[in-house]
N, C-alpha and C positions, 0 to 999 in steps of 0.2 A: 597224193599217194605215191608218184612216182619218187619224188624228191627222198620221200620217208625208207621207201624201198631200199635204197642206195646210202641210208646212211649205217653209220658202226656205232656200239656202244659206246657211251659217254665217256670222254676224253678228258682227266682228271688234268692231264697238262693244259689245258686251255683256260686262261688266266681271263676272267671279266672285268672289264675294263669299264669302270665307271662314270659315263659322262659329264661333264664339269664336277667329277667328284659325286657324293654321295647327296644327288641334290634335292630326295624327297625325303632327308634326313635335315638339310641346312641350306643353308641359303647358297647358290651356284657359284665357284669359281670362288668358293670363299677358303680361309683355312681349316673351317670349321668342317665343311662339306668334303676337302681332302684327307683329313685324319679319319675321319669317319668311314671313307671308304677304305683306307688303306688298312686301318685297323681289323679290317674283316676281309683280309688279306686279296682285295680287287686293286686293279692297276688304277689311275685318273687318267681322264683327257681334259685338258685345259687349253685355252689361248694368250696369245701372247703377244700384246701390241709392245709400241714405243712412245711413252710421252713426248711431249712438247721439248722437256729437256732430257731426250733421249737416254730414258731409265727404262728397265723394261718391267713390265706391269700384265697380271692376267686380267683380261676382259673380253669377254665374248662381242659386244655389240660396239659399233664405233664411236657411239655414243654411254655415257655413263647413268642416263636418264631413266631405266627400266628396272636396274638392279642397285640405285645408292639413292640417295635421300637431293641430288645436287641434279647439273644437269650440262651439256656442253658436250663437245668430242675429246675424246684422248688423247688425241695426237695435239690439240690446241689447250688442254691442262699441262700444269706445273707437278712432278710425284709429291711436290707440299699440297697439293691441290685435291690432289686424290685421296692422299691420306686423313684428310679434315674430314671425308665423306663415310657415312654411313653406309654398308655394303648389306649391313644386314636384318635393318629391322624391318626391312617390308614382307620379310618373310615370317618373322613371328619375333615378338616382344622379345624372348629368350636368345637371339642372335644380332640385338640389338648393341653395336660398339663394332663389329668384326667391321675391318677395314680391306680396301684392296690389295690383294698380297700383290706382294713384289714378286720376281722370276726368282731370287735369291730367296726370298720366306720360301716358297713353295718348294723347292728343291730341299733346303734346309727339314722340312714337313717328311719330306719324301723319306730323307735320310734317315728319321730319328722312326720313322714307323711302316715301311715299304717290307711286305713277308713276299714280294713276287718280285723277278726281276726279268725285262724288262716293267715299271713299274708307272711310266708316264709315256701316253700319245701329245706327242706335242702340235697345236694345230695352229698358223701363222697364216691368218689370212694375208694381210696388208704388209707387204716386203718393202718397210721404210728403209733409207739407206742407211747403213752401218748394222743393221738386223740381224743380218747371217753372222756377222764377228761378233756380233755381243751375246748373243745366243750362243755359240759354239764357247766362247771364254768363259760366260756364267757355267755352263757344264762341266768343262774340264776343271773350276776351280771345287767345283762337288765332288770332283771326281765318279760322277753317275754317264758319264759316254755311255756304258753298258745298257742304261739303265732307258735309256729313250728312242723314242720311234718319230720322226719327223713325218707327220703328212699334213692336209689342208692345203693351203698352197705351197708347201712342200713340193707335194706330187704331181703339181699341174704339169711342171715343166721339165725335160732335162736339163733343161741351161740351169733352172734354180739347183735341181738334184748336186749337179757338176759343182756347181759355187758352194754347196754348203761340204761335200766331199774333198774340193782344195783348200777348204779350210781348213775341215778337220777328216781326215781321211775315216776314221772311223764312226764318223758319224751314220746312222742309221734312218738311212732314207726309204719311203715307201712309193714305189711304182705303181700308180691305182689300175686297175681292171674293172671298167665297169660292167662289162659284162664276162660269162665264159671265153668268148671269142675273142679279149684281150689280153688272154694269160698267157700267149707266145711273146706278145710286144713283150708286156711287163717281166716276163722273165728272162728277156734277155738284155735288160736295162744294167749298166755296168756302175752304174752311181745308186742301184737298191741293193739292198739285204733282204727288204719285205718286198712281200704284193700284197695290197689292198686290197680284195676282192668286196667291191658292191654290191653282190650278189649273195646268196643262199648258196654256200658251194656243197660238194659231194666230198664224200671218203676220198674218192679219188684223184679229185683237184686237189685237196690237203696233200697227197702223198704223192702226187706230181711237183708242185711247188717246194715239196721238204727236199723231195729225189734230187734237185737240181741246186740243193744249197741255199735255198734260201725259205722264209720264212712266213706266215700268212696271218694278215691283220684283217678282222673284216667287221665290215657297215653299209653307210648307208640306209639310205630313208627305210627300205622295205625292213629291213633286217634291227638297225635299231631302234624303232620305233614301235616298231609290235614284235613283244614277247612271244609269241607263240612260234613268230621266224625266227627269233634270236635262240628260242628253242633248238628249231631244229639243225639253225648254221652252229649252235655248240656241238650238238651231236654227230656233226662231222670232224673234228677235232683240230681245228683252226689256234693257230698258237695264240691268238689273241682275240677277243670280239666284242665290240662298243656297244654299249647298250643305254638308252635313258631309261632304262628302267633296272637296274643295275639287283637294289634287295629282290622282286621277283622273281627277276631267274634265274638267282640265286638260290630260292625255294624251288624252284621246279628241277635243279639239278643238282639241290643236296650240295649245295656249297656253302 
């Protein structure tokens, strides 16, 4: 109740952000999963490894065993290897043929159906070498720099923040806060434009975070996993917020 207390009417700027895409529509991290969310004008969060022959490929797990028909780690496939696999029919007969997109499909996806912008979280666990250059080229050749938010291990580090910022200076890095009492650190990080907050913020964290120029992405187990917190961290008016349950609460806020 206290939390509720403190918050403001629902915030029409606050873009939802679809976790691997729209994935109780299609199968996760697929193409099929991203147009379906962007169609119903929500941001995606996808991941983004590096093959064997250093191509880059969205997959959440480090292996391809859970979400494709095949089996083995990513980083020890061939992108001929990946593409032979089926991405989608374990989730239902009708998404049986979708393949692993590539960082280029998916950007391409973005482009041809994105009504929100910023319009992808990009999440980078495993920082193989050449990752941050090939990541930052793939963008600028979309021309979507605007259009992306770096966190996942992204945010762990400054030194990662710094590397992906002398690459591309405009790149759009998130400082995480895990809790309130890291929104000083994180906002005076000189390689963010975002804070992450992992937390349930207030009205008044949102419009502390804007005050100071920069921008607020928020998650996290509590908050994307139960709707009813993803409730209430919308009704503080956070420019952005992850949800795995993306059509829900969607309904609950008439989006």
């Amino acid at each position: 109740m206290e939390i509720k207390s403190r918050l403001c009417p629902l915030a029409p700027k606050t873009i939802i952000c679809a976790h691997r895409g729209l994935d109780d529509s299609a199968p996760e991290n697929t193409l099929a999963a991203f147009e379906a969310a962007l169609k119903r004008g929500m941001a995606i969060e996808f991941d983004v490894q590096m093959t064997m022959d250093e191509q880059l490929v969205i997959m959440h797990d480090e292996t391809v065993n859970r979400t494709t028909d095949g089996s083995g780690r990513v980083s020890r496939l061939s992108l001929a290897h990946l593409k032979a696999l089926d991405a989608g029919g374990w989730f239902g007969s009708q998404f049986a043929g979708q393949r692993v997109p590539t960082f280029d499909e998916a950007l391409e996806v973005v482009r041809s159906h994105a009504q929100v912008s910023p319009s992808i979280a990009l999440d980078v666990k495993k920082l193989s070498p050449g990752i941050i250059n090939l990541i930052c080229d793939t963008i600028q050749k979309h021309r979507l720099i605007e259009d992306v938010i770096g966190i996942g291990a992204i945010i762990r580090t400054i030194d990662v923040r710094r590397q992906f910022c002398e690459v591309l200076s405009e790149f759009q890095c998130a400082a995480v806060a895990e809790t309130r009492d890291d929104l000083d650190t994180a906002l005076s990080d000189i390689y963010s434009k975002w804070v992450y907050a992992r937390f349930v913020p207030t009205a008044e964290d949102v419009q502390l975070i804007n005050q100071a120029g920069k921008r607020l992405f928020v998650s996290g187990d509590e908050v994307s996993q139960d709707v009813n917190r993803a409730h209430d961290a919308y009704r503080a008016g956070p420019d952005m917020l992850l949800t795995w349950h993306p059509s829900r609460l969607a309904e609950l806020v008439g989006a």
